[in-house]
N, C-alpha and C positions, 0 to 999 in steps of 0.2 A: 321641840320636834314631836313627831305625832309618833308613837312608838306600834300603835293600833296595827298599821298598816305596815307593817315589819313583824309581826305577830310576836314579838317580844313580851308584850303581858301576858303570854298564855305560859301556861304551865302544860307543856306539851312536849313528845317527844318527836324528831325530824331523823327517820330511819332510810340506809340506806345498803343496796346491798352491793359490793364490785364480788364478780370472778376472777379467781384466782387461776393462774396456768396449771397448776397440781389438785383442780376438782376438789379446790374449797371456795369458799365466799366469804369473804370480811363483810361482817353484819357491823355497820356504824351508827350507833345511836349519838343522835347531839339530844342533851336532854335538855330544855330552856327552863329554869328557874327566875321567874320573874323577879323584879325589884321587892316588891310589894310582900312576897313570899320569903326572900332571901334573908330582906334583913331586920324579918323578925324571928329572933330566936325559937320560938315555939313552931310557929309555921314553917321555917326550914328544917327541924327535926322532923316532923311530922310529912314535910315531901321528902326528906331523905328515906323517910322509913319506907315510902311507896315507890319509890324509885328501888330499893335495896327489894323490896316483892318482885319489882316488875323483873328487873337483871337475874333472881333467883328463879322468876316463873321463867323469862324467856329464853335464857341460856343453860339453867341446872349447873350440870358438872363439868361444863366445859369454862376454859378461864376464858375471863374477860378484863379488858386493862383499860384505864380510866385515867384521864388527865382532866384537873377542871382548869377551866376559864372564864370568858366572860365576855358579856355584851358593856357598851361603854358609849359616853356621848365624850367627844374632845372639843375642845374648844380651840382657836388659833389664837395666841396672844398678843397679834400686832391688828387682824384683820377681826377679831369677834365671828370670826365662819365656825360654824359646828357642821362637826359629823360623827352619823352612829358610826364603830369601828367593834369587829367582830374577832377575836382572834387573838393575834401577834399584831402592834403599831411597830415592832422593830423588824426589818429585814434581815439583821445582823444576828434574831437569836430570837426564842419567844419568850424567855425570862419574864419582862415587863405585863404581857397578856398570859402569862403559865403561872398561876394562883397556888397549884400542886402538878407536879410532872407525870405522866403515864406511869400508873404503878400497878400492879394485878389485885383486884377486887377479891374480899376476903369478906364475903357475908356477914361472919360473926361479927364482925369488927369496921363495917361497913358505915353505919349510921354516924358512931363517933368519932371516925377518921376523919370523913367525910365534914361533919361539922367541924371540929377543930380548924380542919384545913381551909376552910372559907369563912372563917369567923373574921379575918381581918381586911378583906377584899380591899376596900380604899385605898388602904397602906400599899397595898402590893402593887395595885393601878395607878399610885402616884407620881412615880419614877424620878423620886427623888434622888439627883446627881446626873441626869439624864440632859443632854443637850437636845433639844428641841423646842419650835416654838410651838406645839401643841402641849396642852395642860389637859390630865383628867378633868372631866366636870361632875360626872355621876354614871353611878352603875344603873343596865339596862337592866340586866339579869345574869346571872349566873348560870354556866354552862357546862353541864357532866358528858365530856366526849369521850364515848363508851367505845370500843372494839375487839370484835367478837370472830376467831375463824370456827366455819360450820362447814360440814359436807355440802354437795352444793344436794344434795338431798332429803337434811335436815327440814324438820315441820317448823320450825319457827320459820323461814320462807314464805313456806305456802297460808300460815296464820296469818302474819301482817303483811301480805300481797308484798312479796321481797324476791319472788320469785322471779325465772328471766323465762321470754319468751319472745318469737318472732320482732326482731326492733325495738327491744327494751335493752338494751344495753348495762343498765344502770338501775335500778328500778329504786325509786325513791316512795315514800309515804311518810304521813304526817296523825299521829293520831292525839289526842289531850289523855292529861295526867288527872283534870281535878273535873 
């Protein structure tokens, strides 16, 4: 599958802001950690460390909570069809695509959590005991789904264009990590 055109090889982050009823905004980062990044040990330090900058420069002192997961190619094991799968493959729960569960980002301790907790990706996307006729094939990338509530007056807003105006409802951007 061509992953190009899915922007999965990029080491990029996919921000998003919703309004809250109480005049806040949940700022959503999905952070894409490419294959190629992820699972080399060096190169995963080295974007956790930039990623651990970026959530420190763009949020400060307010918390932010972070579940990782993952992009994934599946394969069918009667018909050989693939598809990229983004997420949860289960409706009944996201265990199978949830690598580490939402937990509140602690800077200091940011970098090594974070590695640890996605050092074993395959294992966790394999869903051994799992009834289904889809089978992992291979990881796309790795996924840091970051969430952040801000005033809805907060500067990181108006810095990475997150801000709402006339018919924006939702305001999305996309910017690279590397």
């Amino acid at each position: 599958m061509d992953n190009v055109r899915y922007g999965s090889d990029r080491f990029k982050v996919d921000g998003t802001a919703v309004l809250n009823k109480n005049d806040t905004v949940t700022v959503i980062y999905n952070i894409n950690i490419p294959k190629i990044i992820a699972e080399n040990n060096q190169s995963r330090l080295n974007a956790l460390e930039t990623v651990n900058n970026l959530l420190r420069r763009d949020f400060q002192t307010t918390p932010v909570y972070m579940q990782i997961t993952a992009s994934y190619l599946l394969v069918h094991t009667t018909t050989g069809e693939e598809r990229i799968w983004t997420g949860s493959f289960w409706s009944r729960g996201n265990s199978p695509a949830e690598i580490a569960a939402f937990d509140r980002v602690n800077y200091d301790t940011f970098v090594q959590n974070t590695f640890r907790n996605s050092a074993d990706v395959h294992h966790v996307l394999r869903w051994v005991g799992r009834e289904t006729n889809w089978r992992f094939e291979s990881l796309i990338s790795l996924i840091l789904n970051c969430n952040c509530k801000v005033s809805k007056n907060d500067d990181i807003l108006k810095r990475r264009n997150l801000f709402f105006y006339t018919n924006r409802k939702r305001p999305h951007v996309t910017f690279g990590l590397d």
